[in-house]
C-alpha positions in Angstrom: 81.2 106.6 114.4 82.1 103.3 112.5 82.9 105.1 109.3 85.0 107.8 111.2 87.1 105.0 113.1 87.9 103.6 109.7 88.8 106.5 108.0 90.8 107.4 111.0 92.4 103.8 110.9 93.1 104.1 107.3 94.9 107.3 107.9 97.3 106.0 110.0 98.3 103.2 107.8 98.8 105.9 105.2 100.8 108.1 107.6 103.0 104.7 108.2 105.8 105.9 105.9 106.5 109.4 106.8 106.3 108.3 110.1 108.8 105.9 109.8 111.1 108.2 108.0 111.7 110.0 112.1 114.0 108.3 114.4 112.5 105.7 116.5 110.2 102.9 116.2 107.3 105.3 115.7 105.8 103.6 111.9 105.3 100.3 113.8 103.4 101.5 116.1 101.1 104.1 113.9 100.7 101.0 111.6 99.9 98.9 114.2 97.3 101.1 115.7 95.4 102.3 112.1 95.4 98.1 111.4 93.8 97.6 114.8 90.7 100.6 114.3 90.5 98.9 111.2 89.9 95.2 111.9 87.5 96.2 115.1 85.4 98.3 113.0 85.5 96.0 109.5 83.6 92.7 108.7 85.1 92.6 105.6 88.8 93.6 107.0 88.4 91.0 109.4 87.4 88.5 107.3 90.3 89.1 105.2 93.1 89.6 108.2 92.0 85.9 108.6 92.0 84.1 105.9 95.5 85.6 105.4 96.6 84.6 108.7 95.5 81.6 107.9 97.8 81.5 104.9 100.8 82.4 106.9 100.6 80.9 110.3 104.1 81.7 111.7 103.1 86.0 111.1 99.6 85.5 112.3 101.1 83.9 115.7 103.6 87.2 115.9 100.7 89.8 114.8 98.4 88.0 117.4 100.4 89.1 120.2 101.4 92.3 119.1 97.4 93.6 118.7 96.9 91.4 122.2 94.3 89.0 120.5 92.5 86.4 122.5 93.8 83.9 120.3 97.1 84.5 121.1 96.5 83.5 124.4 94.6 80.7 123.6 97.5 79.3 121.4 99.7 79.8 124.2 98.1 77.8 127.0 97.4 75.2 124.2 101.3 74.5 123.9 
């Protein structure tokens, strides 16, 4: 089932462009989603989602709220 989700996850990022190329805010979304099936079903992905967030702080904060992390929340009640 893992190996599906990441195949369908890295389908969706591949779909991103003509996706975008419609009307609408559809590629963000389709991106957002295949980077999401990837990082839950990835040890590797996640390991390197987060040492490139850590490398850009000010996206990581953004992409943190848009996929609805826990650490977004925890940064916020922090201050």
């Amino acid at each position: 089932m893992q190996i599906l989700l990441l195949i369908l996850g890295s389908m969706l990022i591949l779909a991103t462009p003509l996706v975008a190329l419609l009307p609408g805010p559809g590629g963000m979304f389709t991106f957002a989603a295949g980077l999401a099936l990837i990082l839950r079903n990835s040890p590797w992905a996640r390991r390197r989602f987060a040492r490139v967030m850590r490398r850009y702080p000010r996206t990581s904060a953004l992409v943190d709220r848009v996929l609805r992390r826990a650490s977004a929340k925890r940064r916020r009640l922090r201050g």
